[in-house]
C-alpha positions as CSV (number, residue, x, y, z in Angstrom):
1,X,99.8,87.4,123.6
2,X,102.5,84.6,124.8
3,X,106.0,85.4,123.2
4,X,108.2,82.3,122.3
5,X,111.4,83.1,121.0
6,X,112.9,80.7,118.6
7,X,116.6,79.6,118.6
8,X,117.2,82.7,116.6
9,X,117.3,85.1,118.6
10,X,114.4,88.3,118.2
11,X,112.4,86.1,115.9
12,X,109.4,84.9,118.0
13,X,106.3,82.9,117.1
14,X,103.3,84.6,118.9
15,X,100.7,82.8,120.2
16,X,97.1,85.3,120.4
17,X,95.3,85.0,124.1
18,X,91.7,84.4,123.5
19,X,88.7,85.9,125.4
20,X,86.2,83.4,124.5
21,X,82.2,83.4,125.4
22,X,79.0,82.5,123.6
23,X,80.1,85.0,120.5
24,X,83.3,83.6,119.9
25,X,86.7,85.1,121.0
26,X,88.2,88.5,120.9
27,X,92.3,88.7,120.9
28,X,95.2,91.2,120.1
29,X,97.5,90.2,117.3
30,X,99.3,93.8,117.9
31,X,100.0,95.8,121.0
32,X,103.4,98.5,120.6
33,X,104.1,97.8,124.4
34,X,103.8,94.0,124.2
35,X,106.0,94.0,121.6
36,X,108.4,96.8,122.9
37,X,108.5,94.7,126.3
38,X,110.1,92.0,124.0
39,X,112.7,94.0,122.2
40,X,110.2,94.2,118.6
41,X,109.9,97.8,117.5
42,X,108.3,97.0,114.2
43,X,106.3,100.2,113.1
44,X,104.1,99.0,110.3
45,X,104.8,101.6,107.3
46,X,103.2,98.8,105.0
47,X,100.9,96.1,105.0
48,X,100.8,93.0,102.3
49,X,98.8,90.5,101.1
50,X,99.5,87.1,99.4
51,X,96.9,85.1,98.1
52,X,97.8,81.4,97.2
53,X,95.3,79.7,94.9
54,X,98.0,76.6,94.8
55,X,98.4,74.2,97.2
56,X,102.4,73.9,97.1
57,X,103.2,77.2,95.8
58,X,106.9,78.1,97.4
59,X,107.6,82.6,97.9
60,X,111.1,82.9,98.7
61,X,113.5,83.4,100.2
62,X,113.4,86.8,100.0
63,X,115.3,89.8,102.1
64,X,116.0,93.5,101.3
65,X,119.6,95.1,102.0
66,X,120.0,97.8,104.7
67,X,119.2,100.2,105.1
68,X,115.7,99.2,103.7
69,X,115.5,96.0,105.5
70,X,112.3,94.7,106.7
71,X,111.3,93.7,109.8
72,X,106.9,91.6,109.5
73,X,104.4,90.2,111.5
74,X,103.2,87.3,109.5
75,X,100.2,85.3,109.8
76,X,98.1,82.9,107.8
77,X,94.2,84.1,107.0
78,X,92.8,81.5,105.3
79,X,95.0,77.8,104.6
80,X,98.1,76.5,106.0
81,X,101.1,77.4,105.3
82,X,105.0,76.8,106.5
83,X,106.7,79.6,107.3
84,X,110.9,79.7,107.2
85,X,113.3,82.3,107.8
86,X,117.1,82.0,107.5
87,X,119.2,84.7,109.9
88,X,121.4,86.6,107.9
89,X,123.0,88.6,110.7
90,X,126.8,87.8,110.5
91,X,127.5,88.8,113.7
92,X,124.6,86.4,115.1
93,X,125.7,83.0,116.7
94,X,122.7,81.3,114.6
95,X,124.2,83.3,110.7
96,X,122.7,80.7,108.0
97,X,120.2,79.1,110.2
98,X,117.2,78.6,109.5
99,X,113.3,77.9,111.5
100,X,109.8,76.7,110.0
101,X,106.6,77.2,111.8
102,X,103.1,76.4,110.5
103,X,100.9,79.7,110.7
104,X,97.5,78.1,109.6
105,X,93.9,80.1,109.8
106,X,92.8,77.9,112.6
107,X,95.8,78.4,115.0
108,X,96.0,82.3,114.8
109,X,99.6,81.8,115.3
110,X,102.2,84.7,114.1
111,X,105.3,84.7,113.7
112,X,108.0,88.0,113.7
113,X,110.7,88.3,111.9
114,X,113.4,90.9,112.7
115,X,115.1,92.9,109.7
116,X,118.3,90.8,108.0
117,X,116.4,87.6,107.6
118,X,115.5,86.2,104.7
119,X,111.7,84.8,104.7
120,X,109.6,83.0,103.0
121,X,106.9,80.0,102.6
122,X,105.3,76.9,101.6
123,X,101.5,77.0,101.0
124,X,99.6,73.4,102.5
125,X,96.5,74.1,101.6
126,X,94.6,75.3,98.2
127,X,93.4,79.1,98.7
128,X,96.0,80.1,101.5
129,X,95.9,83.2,102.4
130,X,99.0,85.2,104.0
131,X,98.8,89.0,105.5
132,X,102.0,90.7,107.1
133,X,102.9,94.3,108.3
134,X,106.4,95.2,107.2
135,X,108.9,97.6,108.8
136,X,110.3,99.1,105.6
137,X,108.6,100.2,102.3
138,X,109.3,97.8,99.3
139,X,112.8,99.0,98.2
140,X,113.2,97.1,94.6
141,X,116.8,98.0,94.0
142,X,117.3,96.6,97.6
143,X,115.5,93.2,96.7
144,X,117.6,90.0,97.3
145,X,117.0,86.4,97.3
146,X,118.6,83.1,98.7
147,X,117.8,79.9,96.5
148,X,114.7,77.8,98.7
149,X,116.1,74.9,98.0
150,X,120.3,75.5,98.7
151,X,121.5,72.5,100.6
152,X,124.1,74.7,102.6
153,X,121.3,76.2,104.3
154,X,119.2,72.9,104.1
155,X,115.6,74.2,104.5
156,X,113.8,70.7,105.3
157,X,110.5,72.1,103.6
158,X,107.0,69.6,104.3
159,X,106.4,68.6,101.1
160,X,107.3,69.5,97.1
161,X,106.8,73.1,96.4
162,X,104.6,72.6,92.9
163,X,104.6,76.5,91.7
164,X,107.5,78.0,92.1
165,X,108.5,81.4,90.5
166,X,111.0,81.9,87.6
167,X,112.5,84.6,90.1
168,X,112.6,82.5,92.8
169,X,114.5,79.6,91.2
170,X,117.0,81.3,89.9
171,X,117.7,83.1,93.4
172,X,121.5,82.5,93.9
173,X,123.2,79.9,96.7
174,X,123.7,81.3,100.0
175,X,127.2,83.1,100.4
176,X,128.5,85.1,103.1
177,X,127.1,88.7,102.6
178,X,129.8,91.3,101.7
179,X,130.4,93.5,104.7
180,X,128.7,96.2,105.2
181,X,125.3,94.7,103.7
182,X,124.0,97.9,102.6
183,X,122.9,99.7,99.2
184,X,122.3,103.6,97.9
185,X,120.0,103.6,95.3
């Protein structure tokens, strides 16, 4: 696997290394030392599935509150999609800022993002499929949300999100987080 770490630091788009012959290829999406040799400990404890019969259907921007936050592997199965996280770390350099990356079926491209970032995506294809291994178990009283379209962040998304969630349109503007960013449920 190549490793390319965006300009927020410990997110990293990874890029598979085929082994191709007369069968096709064979590649790892997931080796624990690869990813250790990085700085990404991300022990799967759960593994998701979105399907997206709707080209233009918007998830996000979603994050959970430590101590549950999430750390995923994310990568498109079937479709296109475009991928954004915002870093919500207040001690990072890059705190509000934000990445895209199109994960699509036919590039076998991943992308990681670390725990305290809020994620989510912008289907470009009908029937876009999106699998991810989380960090953390779904927490619901730890679920929060930043507003996809909040022009202090500024999220330059591709094109019109069409299906967009009552939830996720009524996610509130991005604010500084209240120190510490944790929740006891």
């Amino acid at each position: 696997m190549t490793f390319t770490e965006t300009k927020l630091a410990g997110a990293f788009i990874i890029d598979l290394e085929r082994r191709t012959d007369e069968r096709g290829f064979f590649a790892r999406s997931w080796c624990e030392d690869e990813f250790a040799a990085h700085g990404i400990f991300l022990p799967p404890l759960q593994a998701n599935l979105s399907s997206n019969p709707t080209q233009g259907t918007l998830r996000g921007m979603h994050y959970q509150l430590a101590p549950y936050e999430e750390s995923k592997l994310v990568r498109c199965t079937r479709g296109a999609l475009y991928d954004v996280i915002v870093d919500l770390r207040e001690e990072s350099p890059t705190y509000g800022q934000w990445i895209g990356v199109e994960l699509t079926a036919d590039n076998f491209r991943q992308l990681f993002v670390p725990g305290r970032f809020a994620h989510g995506f912008l289907t470009l294809e009908p029937n876009t499929d999106v699998a991810y291994q989380v960090s953390a178990k779904y927490t619901p009283g730890a679920e929060r949300g930043l507003r996809w379209n909040d022009p202090a962040i500024g999220i330059e998304w591709p094109a019109v999100p069409q299906l967009v969630s009552a939830k996720d349109q009524v996610h509130p503007d991005f604010q500084p987080l209240a120190t510490p960013a944790t929740i006891t449920l």
